[in-house]
C-alpha positions as CSV (number, residue, x, y, z in Angstrom):
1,X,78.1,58.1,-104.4
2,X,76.0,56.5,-107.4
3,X,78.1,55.9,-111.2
4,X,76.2,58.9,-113.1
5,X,76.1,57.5,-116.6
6,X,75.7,59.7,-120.0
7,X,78.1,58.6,-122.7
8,X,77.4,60.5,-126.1
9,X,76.7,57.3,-128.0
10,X,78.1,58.6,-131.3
11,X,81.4,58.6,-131.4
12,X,81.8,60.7,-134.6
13,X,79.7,61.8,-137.4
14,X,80.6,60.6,-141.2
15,X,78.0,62.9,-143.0
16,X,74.4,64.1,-142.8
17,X,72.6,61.8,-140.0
18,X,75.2,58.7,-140.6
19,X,77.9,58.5,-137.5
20,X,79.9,55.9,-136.1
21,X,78.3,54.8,-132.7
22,X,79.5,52.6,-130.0
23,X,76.7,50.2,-130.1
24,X,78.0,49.5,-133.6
25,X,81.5,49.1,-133.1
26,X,81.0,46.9,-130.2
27,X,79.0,44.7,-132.2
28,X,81.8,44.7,-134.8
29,X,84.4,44.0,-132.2
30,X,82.2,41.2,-130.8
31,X,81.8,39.4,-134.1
32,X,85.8,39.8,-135.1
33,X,86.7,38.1,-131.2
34,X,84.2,35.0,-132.6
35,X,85.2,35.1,-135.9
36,X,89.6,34.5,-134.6
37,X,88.3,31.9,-131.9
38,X,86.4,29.9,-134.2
39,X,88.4,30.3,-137.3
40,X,91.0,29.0,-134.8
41,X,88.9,26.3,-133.8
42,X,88.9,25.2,-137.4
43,X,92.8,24.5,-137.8
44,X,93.0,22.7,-134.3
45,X,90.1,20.0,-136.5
46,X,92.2,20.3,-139.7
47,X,89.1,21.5,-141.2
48,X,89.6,23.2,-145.1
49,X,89.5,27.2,-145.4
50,X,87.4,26.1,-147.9
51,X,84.7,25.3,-145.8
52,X,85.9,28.0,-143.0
53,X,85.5,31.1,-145.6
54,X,81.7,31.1,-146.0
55,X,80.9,30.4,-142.8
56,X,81.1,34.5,-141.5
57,X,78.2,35.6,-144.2
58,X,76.3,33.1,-142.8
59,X,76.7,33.9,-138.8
60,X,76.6,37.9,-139.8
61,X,73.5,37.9,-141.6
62,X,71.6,35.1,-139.8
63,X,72.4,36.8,-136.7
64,X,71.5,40.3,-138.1
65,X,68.5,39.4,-139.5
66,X,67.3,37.0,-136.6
67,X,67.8,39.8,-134.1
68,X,66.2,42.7,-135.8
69,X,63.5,40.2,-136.9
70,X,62.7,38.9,-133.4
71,X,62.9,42.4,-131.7
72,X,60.1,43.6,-134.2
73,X,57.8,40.5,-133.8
74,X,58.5,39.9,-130.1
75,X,58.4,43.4,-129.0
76,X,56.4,45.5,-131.0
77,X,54.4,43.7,-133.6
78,X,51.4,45.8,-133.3
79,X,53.7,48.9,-134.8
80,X,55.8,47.0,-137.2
81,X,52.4,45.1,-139.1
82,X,50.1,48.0,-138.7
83,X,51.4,49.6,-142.2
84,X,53.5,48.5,-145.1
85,X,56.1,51.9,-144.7
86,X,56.7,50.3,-140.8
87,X,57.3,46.6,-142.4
88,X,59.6,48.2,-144.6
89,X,61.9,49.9,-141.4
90,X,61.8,46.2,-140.1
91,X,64.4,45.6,-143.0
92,X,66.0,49.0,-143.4
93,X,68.1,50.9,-140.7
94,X,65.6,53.9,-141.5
95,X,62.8,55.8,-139.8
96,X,60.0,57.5,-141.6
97,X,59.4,60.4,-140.8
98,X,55.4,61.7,-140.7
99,X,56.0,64.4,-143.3
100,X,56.6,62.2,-145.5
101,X,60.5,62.1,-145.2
102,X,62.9,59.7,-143.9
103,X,66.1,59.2,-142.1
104,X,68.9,56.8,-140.8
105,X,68.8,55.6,-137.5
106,X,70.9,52.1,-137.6
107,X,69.1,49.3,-136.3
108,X,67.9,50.7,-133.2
109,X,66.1,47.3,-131.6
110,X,67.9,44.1,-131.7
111,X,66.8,41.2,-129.5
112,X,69.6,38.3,-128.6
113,X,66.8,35.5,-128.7
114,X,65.9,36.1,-132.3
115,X,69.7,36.3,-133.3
116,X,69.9,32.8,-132.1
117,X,67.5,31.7,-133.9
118,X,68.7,33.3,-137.0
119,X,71.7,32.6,-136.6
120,X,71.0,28.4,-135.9
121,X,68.7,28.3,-139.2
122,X,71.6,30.1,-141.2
123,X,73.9,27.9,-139.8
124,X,71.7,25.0,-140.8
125,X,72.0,26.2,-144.9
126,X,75.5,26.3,-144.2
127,X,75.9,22.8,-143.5
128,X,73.6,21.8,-145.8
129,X,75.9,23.5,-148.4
130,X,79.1,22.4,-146.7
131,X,78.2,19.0,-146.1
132,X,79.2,19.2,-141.9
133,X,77.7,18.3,-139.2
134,X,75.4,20.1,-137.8
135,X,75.8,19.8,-134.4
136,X,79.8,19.9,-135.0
137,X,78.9,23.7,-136.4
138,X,77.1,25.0,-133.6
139,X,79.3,23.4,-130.6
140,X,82.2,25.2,-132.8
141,X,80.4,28.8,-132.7
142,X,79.0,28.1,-129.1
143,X,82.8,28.1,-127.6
144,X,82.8,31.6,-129.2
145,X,79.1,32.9,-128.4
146,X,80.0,34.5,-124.9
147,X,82.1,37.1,-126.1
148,X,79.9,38.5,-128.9
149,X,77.5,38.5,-126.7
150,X,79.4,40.0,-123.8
151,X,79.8,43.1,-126.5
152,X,76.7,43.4,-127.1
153,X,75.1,44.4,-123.5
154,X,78.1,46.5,-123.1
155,X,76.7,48.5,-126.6
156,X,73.5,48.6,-124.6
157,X,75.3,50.1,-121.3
158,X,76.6,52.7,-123.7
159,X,73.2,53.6,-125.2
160,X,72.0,53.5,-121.8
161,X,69.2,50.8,-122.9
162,X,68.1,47.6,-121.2
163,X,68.1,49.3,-118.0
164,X,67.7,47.8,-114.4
165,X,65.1,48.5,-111.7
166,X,65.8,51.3,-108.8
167,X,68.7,49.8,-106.3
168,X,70.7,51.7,-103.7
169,X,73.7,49.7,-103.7
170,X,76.8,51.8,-104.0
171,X,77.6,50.5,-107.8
172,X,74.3,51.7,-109.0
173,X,74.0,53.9,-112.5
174,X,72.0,56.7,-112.9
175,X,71.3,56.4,-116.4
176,X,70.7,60.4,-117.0
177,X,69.3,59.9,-120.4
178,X,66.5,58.2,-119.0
179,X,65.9,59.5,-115.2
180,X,67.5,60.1,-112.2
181,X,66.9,57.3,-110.5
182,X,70.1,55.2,-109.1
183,X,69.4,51.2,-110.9
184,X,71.1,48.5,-111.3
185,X,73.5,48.6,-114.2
186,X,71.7,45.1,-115.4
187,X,74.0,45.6,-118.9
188,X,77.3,45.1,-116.8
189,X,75.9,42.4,-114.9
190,X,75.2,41.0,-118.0
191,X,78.4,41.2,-120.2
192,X,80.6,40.5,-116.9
193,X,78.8,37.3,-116.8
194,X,79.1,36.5,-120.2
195,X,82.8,37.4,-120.1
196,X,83.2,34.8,-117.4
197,X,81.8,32.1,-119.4
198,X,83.7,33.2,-122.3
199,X,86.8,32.1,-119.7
200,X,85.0,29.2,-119.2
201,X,84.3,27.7,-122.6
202,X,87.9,28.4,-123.4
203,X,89.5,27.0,-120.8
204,X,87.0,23.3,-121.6
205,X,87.9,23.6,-125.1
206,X,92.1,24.1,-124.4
207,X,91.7,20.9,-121.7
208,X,89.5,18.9,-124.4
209,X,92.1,19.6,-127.0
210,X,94.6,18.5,-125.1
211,X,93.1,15.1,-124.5
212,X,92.3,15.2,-128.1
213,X,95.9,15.1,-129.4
214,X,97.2,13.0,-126.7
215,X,94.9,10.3,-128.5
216,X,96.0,11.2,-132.2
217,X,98.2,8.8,-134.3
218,X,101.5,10.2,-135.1
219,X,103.5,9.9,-137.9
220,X,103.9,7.4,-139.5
221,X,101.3,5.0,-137.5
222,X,98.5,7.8,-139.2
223,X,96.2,4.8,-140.2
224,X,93.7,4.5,-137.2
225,X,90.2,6.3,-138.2
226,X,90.6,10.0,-137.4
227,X,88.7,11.3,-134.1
228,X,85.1,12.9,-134.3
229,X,85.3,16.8,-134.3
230,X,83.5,16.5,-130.8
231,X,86.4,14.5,-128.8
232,X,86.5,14.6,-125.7
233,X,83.3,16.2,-125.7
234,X,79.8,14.3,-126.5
235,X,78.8,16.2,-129.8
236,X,76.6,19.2,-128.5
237,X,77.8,19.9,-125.0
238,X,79.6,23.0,-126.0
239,X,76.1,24.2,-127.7
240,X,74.3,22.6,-125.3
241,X,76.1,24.5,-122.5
242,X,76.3,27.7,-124.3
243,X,72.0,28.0,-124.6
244,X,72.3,26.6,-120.9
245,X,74.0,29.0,-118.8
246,X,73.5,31.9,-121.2
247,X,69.9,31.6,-121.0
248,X,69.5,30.6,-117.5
249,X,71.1,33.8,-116.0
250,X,69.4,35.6,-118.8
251,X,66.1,34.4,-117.1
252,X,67.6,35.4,-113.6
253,X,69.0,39.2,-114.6
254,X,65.3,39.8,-115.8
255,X,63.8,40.4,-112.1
256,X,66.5,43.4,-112.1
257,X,65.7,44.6,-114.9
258,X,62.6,46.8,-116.3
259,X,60.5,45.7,-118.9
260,X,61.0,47.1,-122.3
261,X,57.7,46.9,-123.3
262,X,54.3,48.1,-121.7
263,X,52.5,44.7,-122.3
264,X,55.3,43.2,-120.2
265,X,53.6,44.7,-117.3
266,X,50.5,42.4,-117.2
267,X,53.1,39.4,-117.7
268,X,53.9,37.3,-115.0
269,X,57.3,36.7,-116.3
270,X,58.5,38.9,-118.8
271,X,59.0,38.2,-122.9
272,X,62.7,37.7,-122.2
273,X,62.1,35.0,-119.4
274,X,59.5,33.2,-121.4
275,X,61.8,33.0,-124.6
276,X,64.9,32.1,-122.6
277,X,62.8,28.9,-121.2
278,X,62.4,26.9,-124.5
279,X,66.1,27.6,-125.0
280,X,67.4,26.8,-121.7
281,X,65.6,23.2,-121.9
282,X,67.1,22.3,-125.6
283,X,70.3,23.3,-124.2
284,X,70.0,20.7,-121.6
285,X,69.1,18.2,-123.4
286,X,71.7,19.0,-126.1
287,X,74.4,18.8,-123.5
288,X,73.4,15.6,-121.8
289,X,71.2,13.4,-124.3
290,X,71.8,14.4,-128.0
291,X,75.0,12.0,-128.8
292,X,74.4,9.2,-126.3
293,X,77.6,7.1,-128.0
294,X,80.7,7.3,-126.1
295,X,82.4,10.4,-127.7
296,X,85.5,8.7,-128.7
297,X,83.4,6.2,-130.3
298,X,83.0,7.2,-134.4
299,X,79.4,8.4,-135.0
């Protein structure tokens, strides 16, 4: 009665060891959803494409960069800084090989706290070039988080990665790559809840624009100083929200989930629960105490 669960994760093969995988393309997919939402975001403020066009190199590399950065350090720094040939794969989507060779493998470890990270510091060069608010950026981005990041446990469920701990309940995978154990399919449990609070973060930002243009001069009265890019909101709630609840059921999903790592075993919480904790609290206090002024007031 269990879901048995073996996807080929390449989809096809381009040439020699370089294919087109689902993890990949769900990535891709993820980033395009954020990129429409938040470009979209940009025209509701009036904001230049000027100012909109950079702003993709920023999120793709920060992101890219962040995560394969924080997977290495986080999860396996003892491999990764034992030789310069493994600092080197860090950077590269290669494997050496011990013959001396080498050959593709994509970025095969990415981890979703050091992609926020990465992608908050890039973001924080692009307002520095652009001149923007800060925390106007990252509310902007954090309406569209949930969806890239809703494609990206779904890339794990297709490489049958991230997996959960034994369950009998009727919905569990056997993930046939890896055993044949029935588990929890901890990847869907993830990107369903992320999907939900993709819903949610669009349906608050729909309701705050509304508000926001019933309060708007019309023509010709267009004199009265123009609203902050936060109204309704207080600037950093949609941020503040996103790190929140993201990273608060990210903390939760851990106890179904098995550790990636051996050292994890010793660890009374897991790496993934002890970096979701920092993040959890500055989202808090982003959405509650960063912009104490009344948001309709200018700031």
């Amino acid at each position: 009665m269990y879901i048995h669960w073996n996807p080929d994760p390449e989809i096809f093969k381009l040439f020699g060891s370089i294919s087109i995988r689902y993890y990949g393309l769900l990535w891709v997919v993820g980033i395009a959803c954020s990129y429409f939402m938040v470009r979209r975001q940009y025209k509701d403020k009036k904001i230049g494409d000027d100012k909109f066009d950079p702003l993709f190199f920023y999120c793709f590399f920060g992101m890219l960069i962040g995560s394969r950065l924080g997977h290495c350090l986080f999860y396996d720094p003892d491999y990764f800084l034992s030789s310069f040939r493994h600092m080197v794969e860090m950077v590269l989507p290669i494997h050496f090989l011990p013959d001396g060779g080498w050959k593709f493998t994509g970025y095969t470890g990415l981890a979703s706290h050091g992609g926020t990270l990465g992608l908050i510091i890039a973001l924080w060069l692009y307002c520095r070039k652009t001149k923007m608010h800060f925390m106007d950026v990252l509310d902007m981005i954090a309406v569209a988080t949930p969806v890239c990041a809703c494609c990206i446990r779904l890339a794990n469920l297709m490489n049958s990665e991230i997996i959960g701990k034994p369950a009998d309940v009727p919905w569990a995978f056997v993930f046939e790559r890896v055993d044949t154990i029935p588990r929890h399919p901890a990847q869907l449990y993830e990107a369903l809840a992320y999907f939900l609070f993709c819903l949610g973060m669009i349906w608050l930002y729909r309701r705050g624009m509304k508000r926001r243009k019933a309060r708007e001069p019309q023509p010709p009265a267009g004199h009265a100083e123009p609203l902050p890019l936060s109204y309704p909101y207080r600037r950093g709630f949609f941020f503040g929200l996103c790190l929140t609840e993201i990273f608060t059921f990210r903390f939760f999903i851990e106890f179904l989930k098995e550790n990636q790592v051996a050292f994890e075993d010793r660890m009374t919480l897991n790496m993934g629960q002890w970096l979701s904790i920092p993040f959890v609290l500055v989202g808090i206090c982003c959405m509650l105490f960063f912009d104490r002024e009344r948001p309709g007031k200018k700031g």
